[in-house]
C-alpha positions in Angstrom: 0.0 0.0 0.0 1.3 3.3 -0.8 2.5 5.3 2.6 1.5 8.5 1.8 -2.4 7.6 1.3 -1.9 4.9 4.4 -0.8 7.6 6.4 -3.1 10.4 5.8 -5.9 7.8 6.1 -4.4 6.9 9.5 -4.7 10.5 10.1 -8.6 10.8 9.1 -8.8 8.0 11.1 -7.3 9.8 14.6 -9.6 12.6 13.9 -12.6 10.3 13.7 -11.9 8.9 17.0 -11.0 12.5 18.6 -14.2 13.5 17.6 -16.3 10.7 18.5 -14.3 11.0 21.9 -16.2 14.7 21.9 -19.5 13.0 20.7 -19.3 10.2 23.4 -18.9 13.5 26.1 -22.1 15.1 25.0 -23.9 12.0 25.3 -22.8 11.8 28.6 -23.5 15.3 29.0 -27.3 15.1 28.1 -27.5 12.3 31.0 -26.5 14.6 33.9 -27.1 18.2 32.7 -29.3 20.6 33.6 -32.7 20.1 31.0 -32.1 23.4 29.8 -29.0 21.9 28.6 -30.2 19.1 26.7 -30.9 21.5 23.6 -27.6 22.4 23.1 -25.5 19.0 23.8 -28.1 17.4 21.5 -27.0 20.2 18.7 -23.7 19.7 19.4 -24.4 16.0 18.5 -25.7 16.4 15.3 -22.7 18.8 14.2 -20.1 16.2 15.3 -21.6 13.9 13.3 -22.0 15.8 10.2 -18.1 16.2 10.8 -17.9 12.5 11.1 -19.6 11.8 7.3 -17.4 14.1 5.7 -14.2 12.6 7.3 -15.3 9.4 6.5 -16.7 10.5 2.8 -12.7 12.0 2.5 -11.6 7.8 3.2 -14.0 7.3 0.5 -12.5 9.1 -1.7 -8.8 8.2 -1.1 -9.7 4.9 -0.9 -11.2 5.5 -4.7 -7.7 7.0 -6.0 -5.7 4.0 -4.9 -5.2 1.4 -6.9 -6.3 -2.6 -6.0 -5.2 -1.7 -2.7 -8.3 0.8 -2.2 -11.3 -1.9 -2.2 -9.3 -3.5 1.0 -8.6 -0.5 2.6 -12.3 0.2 2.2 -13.4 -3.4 3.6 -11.3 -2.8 6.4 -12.6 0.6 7.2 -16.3 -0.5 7.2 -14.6 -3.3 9.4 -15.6 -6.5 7.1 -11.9 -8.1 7.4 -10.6 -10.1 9.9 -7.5 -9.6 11.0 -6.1 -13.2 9.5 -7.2 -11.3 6.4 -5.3 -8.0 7.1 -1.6 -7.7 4.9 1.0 -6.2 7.3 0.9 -2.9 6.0 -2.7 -2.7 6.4 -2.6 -3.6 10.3 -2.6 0.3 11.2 -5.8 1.1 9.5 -7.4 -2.6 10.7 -6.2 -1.4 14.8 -7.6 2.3 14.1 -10.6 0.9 13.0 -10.8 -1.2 16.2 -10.6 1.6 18.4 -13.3 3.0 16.5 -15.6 0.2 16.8 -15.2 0.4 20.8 -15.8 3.6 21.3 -18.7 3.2 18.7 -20.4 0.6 21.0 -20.0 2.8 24.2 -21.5 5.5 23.0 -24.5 2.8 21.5 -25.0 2.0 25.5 -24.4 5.8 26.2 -27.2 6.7 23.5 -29.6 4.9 24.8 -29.7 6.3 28.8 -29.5 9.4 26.9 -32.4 8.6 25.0 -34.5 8.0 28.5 -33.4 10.8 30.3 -35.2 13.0 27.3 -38.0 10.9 27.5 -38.5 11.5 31.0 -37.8 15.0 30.9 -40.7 15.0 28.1 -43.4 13.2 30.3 -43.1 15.7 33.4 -43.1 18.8 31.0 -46.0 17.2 29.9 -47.4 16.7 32.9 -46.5 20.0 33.8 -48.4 21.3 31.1 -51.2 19.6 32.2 -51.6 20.1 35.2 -51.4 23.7 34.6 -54.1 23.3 31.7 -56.4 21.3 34.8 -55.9 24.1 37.4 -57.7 26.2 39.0 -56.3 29.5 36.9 -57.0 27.2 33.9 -60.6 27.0 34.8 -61.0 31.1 35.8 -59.6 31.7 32.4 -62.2 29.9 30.7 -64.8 32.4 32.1 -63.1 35.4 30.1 -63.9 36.3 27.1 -61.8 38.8 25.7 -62.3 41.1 23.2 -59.8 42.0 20.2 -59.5 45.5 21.5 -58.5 43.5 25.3 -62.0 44.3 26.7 -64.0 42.0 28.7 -67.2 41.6 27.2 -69.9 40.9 29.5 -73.4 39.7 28.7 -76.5 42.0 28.8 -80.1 41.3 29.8 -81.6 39.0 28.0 -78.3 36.7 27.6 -76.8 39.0 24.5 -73.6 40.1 24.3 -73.4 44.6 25.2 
């Protein structure tokens, strides 16, 4: 394999990590932070991993340039080789890729608590909500009826509006 495109997809590879490192942190985040906080770690989320498709489009595309040697760089990169399979000067890449895969599973069981904590947070807002929509300033409000100038109308004699 040529060193120059092993290399710099060794690289891409580091950066990956580093920044799934970051993504793993906001998941992490969104399980202990204040719910006013959730908005923005979940934001940050998606950003990372728009970072993550174009590093991993750039592989793509150097994988593309090489010669033969590109198809197995790619097979190792969406980690369907084995290591038996791996040529030594693939074995970088192939360990990279490993590291990857860990810290992809970790955040996969990190995701999901995430996932319930905005759940719950969602069920008492809504309950919240409700029970402010059931209470007793609820019901008061339901015996105003404003005008579109902010008057109260009231109604006259004979039950018409004045």
């Amino acid at each position: 394999m040529n060193k120059l495109y092993e290399k710099k997809i060794i690289e891409l590879l580091e950066v990956i990590r580093q920044k799934l490192l970051v993504f793993e942190q906001e998941t992490i985040d969104i399980m202990s932070c204040d719910v006013d906080d959730i908005e923005e770690h979940s934001h940050n989320r998606v950003k990372i991993t728009a970072e993550l498709d174009k590093l991993f489009g750039l592989i793509e595309l150097l994988c593309s340039e090489m010669d033969e040697d590109g198809d197995r760089v790619r097979r190792i990169v969406r980690s369907s080789r084995d290591l038996t399979e791996i040529a030594p000067d693939e074995e970088a890449i192939y360990f990279k890729m490993q590291e990857i895969g860990s810290l992809i599973n970790r955040i996969k069981d990190s995701d999901v608590q995430a996932i319930d904590r905005i759940g719950l947070e969602k069920e008492a807002l809504l309950g919240k909500i409700k029970a402010e929509n059931t209470g007793a300033g609820a019901k008061a409000v339901k015996f105003i009826v404003g005008t579109n100038d902010g008057h109260q109308r009231y109604m006259g004699s004979g039950g018409k509006m004045a």
